[in-house]
Z-matrix of the N, CA and C atoms (Angstrom, degrees):
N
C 1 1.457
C 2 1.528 1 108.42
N 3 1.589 2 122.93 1 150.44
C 4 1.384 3 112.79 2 -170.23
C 5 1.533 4 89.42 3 -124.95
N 6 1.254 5 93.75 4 153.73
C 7 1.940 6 121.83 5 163.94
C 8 1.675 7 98.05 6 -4.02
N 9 1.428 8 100.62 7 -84.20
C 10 1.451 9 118.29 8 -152.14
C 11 2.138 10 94.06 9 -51.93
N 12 1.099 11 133.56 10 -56.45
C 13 1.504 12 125.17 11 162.37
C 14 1.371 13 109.81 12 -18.84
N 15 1.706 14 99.80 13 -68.12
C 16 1.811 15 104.45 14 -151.62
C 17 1.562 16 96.03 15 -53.58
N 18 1.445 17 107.42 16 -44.49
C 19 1.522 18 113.57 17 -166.08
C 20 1.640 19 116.53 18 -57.88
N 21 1.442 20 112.67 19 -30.23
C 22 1.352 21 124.38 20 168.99
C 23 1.311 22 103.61 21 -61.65
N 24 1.176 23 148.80 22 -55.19
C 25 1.286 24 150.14 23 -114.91
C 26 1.852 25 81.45 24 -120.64
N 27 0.936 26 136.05 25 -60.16
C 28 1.360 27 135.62 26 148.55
C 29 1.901 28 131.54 27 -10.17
N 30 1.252 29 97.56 28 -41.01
C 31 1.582 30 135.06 29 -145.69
C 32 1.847 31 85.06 30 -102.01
N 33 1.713 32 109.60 31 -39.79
C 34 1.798 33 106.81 32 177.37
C 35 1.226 34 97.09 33 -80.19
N 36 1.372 35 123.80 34 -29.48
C 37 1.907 36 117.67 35 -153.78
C 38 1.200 37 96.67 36 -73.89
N 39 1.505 38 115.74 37 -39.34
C 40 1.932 39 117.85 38 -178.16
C 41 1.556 40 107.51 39 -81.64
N 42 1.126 41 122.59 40 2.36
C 43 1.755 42 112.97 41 -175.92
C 44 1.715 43 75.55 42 -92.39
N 45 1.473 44 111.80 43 -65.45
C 46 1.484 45 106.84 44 -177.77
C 47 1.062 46 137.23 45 1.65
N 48 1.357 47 93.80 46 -53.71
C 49 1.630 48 116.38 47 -154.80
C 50 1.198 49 98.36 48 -125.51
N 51 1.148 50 139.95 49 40.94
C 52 1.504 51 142.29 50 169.38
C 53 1.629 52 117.79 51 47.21
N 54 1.416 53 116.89 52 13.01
C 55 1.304 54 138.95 53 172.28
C 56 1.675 55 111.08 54 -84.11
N 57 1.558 56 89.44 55 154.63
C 58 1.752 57 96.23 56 165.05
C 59 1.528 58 100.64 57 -141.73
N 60 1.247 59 125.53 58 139.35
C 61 1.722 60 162.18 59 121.56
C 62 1.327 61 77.72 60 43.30
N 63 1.298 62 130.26 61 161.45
C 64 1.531 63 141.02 62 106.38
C 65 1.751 64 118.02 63 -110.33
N 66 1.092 65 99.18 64 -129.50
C 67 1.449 66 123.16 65 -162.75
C 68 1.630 67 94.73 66 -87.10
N 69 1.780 68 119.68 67 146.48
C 70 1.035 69 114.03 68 155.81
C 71 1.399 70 136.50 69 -73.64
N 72 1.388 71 131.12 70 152.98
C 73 1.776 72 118.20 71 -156.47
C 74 1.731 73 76.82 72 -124.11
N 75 1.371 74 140.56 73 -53.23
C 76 0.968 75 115.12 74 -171.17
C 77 1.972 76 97.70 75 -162.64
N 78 1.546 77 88.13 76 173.92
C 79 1.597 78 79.27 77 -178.09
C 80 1.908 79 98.31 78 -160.46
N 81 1.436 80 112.10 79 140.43
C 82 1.566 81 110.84 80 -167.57
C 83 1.527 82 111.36 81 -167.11
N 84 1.100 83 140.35 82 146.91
C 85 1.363 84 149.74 83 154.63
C 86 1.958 85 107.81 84 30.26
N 87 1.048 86 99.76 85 -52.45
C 88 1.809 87 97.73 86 -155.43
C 89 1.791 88 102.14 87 -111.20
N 90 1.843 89 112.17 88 -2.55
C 91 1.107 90 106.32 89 -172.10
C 92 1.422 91 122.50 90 166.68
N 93 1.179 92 143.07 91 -170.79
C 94 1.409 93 151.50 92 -140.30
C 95 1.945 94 99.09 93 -158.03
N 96 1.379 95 101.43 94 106.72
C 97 1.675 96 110.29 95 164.33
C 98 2.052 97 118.91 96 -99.22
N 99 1.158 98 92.15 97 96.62
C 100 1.926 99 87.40 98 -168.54
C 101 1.731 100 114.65 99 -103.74
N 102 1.024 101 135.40 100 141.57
C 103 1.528 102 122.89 101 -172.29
C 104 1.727 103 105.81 102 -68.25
N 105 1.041 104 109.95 103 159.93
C 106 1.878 105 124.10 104 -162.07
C 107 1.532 106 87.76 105 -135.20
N 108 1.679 107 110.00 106 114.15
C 109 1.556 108 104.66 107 177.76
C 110 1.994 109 88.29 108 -128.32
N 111 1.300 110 100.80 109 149.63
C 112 1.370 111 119.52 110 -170.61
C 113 1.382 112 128.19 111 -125.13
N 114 1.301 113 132.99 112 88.22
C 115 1.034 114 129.50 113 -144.96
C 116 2.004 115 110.97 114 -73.68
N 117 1.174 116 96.93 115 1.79
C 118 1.531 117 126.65 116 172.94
C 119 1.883 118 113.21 117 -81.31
N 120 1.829 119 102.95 118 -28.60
C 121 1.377 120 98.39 119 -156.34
C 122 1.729 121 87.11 120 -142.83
N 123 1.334 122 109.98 121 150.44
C 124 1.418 123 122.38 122 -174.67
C 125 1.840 124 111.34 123 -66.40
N 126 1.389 125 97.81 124 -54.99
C 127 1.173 126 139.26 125 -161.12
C 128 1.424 127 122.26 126 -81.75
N 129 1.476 128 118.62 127 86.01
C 130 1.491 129 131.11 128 -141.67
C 131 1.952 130 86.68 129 -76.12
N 132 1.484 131 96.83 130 157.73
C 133 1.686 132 115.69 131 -175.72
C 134 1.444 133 110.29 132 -115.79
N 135 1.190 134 112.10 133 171.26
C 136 1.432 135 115.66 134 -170.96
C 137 1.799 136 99.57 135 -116.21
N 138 1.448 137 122.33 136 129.72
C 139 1.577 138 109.50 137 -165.97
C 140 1.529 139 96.68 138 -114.45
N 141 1.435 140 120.39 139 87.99
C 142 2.048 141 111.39 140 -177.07
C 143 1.587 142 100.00 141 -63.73
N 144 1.042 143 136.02 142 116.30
C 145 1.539 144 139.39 143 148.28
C 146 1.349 145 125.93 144 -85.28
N 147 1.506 146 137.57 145 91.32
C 148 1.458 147 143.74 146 -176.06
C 149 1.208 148 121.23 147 -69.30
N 150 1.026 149 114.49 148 160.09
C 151 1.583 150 133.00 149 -176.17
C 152 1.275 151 107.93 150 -58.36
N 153 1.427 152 99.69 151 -73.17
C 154 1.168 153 119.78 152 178.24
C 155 1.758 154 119.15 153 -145.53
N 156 1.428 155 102.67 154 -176.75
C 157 1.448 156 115.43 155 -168.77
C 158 1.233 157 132.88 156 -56.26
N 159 1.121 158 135.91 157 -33.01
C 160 1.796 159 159.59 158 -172.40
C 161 1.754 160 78.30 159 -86.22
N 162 0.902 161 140.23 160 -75.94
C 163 1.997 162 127.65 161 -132.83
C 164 1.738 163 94.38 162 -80.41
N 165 1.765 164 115.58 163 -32.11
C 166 1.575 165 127.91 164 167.72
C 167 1.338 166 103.87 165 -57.61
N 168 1.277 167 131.47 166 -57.83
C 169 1.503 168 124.45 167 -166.48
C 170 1.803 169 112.46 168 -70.20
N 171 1.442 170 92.56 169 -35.34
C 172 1.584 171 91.20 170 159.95
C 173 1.348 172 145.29 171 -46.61
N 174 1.856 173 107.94 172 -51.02
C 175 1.099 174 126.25 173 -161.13
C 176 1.589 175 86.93 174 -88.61
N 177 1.250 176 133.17 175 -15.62
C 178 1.416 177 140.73 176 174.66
C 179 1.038 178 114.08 177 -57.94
N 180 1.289 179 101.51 178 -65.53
C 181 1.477 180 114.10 179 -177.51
C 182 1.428 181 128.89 180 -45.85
N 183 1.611 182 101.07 181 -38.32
C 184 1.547 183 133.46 182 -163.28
C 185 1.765 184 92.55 183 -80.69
N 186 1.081 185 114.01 184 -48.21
C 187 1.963 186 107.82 185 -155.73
C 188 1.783 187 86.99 186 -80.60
N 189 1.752 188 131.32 187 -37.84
C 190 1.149 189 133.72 188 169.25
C 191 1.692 190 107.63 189 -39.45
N 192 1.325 191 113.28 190 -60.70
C 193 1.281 192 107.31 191 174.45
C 194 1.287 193 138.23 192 -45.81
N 195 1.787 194 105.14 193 -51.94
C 196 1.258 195 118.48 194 -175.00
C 197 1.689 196 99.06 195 -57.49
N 198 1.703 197 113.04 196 -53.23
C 199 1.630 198 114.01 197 -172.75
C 200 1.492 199 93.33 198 -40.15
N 201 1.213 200 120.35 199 -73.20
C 202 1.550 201 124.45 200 -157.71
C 203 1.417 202 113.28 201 -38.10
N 204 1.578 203 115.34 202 -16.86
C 205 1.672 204 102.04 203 -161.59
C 206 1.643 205 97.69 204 -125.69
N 207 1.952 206 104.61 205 6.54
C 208 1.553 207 120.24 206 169.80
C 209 2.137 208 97.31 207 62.60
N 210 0.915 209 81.14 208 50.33
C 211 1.749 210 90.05 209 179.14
C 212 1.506 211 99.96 210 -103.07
N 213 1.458 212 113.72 211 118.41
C 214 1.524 213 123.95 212 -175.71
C 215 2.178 214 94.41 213 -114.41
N 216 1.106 215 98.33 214 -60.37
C 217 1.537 216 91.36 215 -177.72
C 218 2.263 217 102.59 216 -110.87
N 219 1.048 218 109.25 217 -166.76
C 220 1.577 219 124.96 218 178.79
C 221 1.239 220 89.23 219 -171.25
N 222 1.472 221 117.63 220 145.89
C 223 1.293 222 125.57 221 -150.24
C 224 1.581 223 137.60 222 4.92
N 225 1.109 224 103.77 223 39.58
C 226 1.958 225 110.93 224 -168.13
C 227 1.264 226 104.17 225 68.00
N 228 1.352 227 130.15 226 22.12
C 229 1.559 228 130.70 227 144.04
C 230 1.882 229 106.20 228 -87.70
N 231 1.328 230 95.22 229 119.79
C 232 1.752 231 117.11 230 147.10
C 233 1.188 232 115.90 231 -25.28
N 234 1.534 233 127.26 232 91.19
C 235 1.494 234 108.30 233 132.06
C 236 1.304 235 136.41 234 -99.15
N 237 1.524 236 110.46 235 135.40
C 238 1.579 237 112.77 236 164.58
C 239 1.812 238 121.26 237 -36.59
N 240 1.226 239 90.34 238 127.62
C 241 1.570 240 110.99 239 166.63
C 242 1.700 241 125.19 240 -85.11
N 243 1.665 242 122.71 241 104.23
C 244 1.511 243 106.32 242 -178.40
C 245 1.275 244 95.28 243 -78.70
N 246 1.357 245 97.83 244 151.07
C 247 1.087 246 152.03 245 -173.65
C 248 1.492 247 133.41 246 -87.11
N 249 1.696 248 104.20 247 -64.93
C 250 1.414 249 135.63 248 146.08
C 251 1.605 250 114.18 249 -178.20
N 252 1.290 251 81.58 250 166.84
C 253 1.657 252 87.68 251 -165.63
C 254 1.859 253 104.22 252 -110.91
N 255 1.514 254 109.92 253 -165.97
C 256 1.509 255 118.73 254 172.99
C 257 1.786 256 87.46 255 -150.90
N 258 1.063 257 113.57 256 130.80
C 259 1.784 258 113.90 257 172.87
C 260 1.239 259 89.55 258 -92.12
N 261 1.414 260 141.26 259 -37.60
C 262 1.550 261 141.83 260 -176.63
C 263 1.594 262 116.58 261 -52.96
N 264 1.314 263 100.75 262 -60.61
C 265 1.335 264 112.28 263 160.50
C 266 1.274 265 139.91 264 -76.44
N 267 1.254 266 104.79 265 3.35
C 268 1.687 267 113.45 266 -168.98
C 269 1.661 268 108.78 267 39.19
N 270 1.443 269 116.63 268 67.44
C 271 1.037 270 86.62 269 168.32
C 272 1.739 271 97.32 270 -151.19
N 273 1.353 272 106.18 271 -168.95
C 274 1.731 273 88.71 272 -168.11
C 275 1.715 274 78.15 273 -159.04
N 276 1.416 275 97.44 274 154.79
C 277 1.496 276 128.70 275 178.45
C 278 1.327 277 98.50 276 -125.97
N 279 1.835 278 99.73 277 136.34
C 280 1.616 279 103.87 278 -177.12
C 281 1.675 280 93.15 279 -144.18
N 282 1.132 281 114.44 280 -147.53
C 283 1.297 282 144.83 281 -162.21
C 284 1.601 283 92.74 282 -119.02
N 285 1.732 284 112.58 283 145.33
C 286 1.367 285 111.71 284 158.79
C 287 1.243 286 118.68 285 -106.83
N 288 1.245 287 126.77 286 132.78
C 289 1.843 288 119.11 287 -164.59
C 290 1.791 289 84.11 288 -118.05
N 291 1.383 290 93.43 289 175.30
C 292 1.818 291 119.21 290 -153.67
C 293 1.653 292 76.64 291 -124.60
N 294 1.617 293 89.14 292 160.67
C 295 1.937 294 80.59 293 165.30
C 296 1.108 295 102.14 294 -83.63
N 297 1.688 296 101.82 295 -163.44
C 298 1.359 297 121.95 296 -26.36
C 299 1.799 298 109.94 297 -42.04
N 300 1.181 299 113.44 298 135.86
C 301 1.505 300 99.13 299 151.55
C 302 1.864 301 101.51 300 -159.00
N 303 1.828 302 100.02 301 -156.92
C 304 1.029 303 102.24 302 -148.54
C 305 1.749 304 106.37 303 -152.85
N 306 0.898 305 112.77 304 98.39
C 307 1.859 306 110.31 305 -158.55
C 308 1.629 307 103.50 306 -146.79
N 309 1.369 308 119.26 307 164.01
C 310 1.239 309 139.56 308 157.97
C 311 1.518 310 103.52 309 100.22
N 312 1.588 311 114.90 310 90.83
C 313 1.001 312 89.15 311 167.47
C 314 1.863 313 115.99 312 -134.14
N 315 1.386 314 101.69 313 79.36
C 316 1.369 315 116.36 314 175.97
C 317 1.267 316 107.14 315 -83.30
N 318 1.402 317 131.08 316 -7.15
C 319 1.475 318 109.33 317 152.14
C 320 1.590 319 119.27 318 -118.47
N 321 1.766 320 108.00 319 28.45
C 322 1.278 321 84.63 320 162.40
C 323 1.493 322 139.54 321 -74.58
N 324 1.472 323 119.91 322 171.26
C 325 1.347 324 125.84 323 145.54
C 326 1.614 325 142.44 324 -76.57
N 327 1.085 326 120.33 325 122.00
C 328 1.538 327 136.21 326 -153.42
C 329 1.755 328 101.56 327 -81.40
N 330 1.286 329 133.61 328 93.42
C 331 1.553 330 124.42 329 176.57
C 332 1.367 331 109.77 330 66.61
N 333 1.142 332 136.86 331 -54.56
C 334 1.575 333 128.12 332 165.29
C 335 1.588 334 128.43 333 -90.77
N 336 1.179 335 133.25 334 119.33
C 337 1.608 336 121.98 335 160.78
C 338 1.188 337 94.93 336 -57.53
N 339 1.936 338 89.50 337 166.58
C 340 1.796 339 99.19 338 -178.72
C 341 1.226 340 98.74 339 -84.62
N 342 1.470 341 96.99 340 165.81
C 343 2.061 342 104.73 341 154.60
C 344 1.023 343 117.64 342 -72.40
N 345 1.033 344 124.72 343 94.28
C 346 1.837 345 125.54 344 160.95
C 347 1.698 346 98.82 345 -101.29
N 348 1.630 347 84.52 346 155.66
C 349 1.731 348 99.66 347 -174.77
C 350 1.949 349 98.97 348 -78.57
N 351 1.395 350 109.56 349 142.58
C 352 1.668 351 106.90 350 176.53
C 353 1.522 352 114.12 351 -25.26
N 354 0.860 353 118.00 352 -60.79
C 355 1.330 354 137.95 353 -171.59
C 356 1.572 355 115.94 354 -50.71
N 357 1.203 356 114.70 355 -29.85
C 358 1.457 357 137.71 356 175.76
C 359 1.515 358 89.38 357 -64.51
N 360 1.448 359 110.93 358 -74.91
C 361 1.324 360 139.02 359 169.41
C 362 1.600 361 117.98 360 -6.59
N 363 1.378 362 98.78 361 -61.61
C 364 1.277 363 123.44 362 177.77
C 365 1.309 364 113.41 363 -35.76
N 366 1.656 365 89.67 364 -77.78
C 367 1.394 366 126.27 365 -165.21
C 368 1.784 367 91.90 366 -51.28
N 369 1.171 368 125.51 367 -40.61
C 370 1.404 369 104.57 368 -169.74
C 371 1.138 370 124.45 369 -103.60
N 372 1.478 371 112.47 370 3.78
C 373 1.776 372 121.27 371 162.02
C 374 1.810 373 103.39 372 -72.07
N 375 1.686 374 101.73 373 -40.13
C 376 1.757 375 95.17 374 -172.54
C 377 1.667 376 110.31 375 -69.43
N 378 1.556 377 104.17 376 -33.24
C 379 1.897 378 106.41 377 -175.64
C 380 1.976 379 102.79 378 -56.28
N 381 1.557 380 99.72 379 -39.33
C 382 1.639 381 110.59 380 -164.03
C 383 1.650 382 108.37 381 -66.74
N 384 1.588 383 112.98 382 -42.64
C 385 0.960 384 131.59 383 160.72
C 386 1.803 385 120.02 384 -50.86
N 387 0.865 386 110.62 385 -38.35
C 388 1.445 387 112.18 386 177.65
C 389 1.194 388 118.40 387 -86.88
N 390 1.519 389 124.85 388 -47.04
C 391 1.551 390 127.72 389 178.57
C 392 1.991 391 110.26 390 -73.87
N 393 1.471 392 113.84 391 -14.96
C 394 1.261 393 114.41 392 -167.37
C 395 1.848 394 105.57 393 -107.12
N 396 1.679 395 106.24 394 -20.90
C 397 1.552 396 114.04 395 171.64
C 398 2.026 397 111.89 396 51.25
N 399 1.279 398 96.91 397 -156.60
C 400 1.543 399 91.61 398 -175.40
C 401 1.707 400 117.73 399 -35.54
N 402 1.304 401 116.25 400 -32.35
C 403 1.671 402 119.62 401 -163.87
C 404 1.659 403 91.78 402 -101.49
N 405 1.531 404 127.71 403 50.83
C 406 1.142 405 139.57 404 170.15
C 407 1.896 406 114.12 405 -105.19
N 408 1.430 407 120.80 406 -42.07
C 409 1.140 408 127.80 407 133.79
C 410 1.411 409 127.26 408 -20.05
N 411 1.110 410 141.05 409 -60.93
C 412 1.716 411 170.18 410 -151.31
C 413 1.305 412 97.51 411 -95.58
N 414 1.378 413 138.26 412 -50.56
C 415 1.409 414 155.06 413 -171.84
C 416 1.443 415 95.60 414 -100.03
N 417 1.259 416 169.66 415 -11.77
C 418 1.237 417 132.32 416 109.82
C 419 1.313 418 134.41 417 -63.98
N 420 1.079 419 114.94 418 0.56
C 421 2.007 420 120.77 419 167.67
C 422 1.546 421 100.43 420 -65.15
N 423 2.022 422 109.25 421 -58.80
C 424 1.680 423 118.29 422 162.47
C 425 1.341 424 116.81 423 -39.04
N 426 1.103 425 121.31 424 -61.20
C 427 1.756 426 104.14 425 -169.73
C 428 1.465 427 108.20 426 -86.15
N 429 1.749 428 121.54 427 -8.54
C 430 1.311 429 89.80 428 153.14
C 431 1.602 430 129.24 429 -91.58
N 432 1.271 431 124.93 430 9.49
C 433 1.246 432 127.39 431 149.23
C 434 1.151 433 125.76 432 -68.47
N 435 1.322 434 130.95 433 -24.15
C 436 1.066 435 140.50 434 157.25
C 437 1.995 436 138.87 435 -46.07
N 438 1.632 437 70.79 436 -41.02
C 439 1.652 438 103.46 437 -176.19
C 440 1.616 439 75.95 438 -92.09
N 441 0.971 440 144.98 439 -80.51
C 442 2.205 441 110.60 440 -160.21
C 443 1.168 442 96.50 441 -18.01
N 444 1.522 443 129.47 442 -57.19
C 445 1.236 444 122.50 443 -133.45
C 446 1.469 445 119.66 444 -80.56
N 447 1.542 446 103.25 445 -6.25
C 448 1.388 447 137.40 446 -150.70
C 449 1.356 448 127.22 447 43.89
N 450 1.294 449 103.27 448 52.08
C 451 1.188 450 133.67 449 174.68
C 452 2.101 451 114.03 450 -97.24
N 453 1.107 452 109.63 451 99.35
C 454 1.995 453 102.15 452 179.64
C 455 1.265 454 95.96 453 -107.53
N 456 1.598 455 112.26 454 126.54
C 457 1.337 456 118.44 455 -172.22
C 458 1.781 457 81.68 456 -99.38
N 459 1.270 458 140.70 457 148.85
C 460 1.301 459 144.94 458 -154.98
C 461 1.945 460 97.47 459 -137.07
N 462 1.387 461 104.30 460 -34.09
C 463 1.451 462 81.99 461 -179.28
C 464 1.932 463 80.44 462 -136.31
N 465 0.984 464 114.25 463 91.25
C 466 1.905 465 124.79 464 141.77
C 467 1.702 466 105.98 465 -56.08
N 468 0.988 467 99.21 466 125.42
C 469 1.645 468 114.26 467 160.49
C 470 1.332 469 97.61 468 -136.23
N 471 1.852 470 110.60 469 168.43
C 472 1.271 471 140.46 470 154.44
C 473 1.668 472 114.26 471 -38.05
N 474 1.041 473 112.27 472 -40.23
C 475 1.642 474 115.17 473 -177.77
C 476 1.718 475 114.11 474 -81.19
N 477 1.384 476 127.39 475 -11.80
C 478 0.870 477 123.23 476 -142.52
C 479 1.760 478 110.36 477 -138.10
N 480 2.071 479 101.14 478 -25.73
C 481 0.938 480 103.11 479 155.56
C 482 2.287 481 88.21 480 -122.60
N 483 1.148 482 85.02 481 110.97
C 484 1.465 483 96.89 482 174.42
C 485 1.451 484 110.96 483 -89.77
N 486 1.387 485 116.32 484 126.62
C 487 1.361 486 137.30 485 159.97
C 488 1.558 487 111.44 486 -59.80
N 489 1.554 488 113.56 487 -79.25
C 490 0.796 489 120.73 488 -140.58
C 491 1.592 490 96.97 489 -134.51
């Protein structure tokens, strides 16, 4: 699916909701993050619109959880609060947090990590280790807080658990 879709499909969620579009906040693999301004509400929103169905039911699942256990930050990282969602649209309205924080999780894992062979394993403690550098320590303390929650964040990046 390309930009110009997600952005349509975006474009109903804000007529919906008596909202219009802003600015894009980010954009990657599973989906489209665009600002949600409300002429009802001061306090502009963040609108995730997905590709598709599997990375939506995920990130569903995941912000359901966090509500359930009233989890706003994990280690003094920001998490987004949903808000409301569209299952039609795959798309979800949250909260925008400042760093540090800690969001996106269209590829997490739900109560189980996957099976990957060690070696898989490996390979992605050394990639995590390399793209995350000294604040790589700090970012596994996060995803193992995460994992209480049974939450496996599978691909952590710099953008996604933000430091700084």
């Amino acid at each position: 699916m390309d930009e110009e879709e997600l952005i349509e499909r975006a474009e109903v969620f804000a007529k919906a909701h008596g909202c219009t579009i802003g600015e894009r906040l980010g954009f990657g693999i599973h989906g489209i993050v665009i600002v949600l301004k409300s002429e009802s509400n001061a306090a502009a929103t963040a609108l995730k619109v997905l590709a598709s169905a599997e990375p939506y039911r995920r990130e569903c699942e995941t912000y359901e959880r966090l509500r359930e256990a009233q989890v706003t930050k994990v280690r003094g990282f920001h998490v987004p609060q949903l808000l409301r969602r569209d299952d039609d649209l795959l798309t979800l309205e949250m909260t925008i947090v400042t760093p540090p924080f800690a969001l996106d999780f269209a590829g997490a894992c739900i109560d189980f990590p996957p099976h990957f062979p060690d070696e898989a394993w490996e390979d992605w403690r050394r990639k995590n280790e390399e793209q995350f550098g000294e604040d790589w320590p700090k970012a596994q303390a996060i995803l193992a807080e995460f994992e209480q929650l049974g939450i496996y964040m599978l691909d952590p990046s710099p953008s996604n658990l933000r430091f700084r």
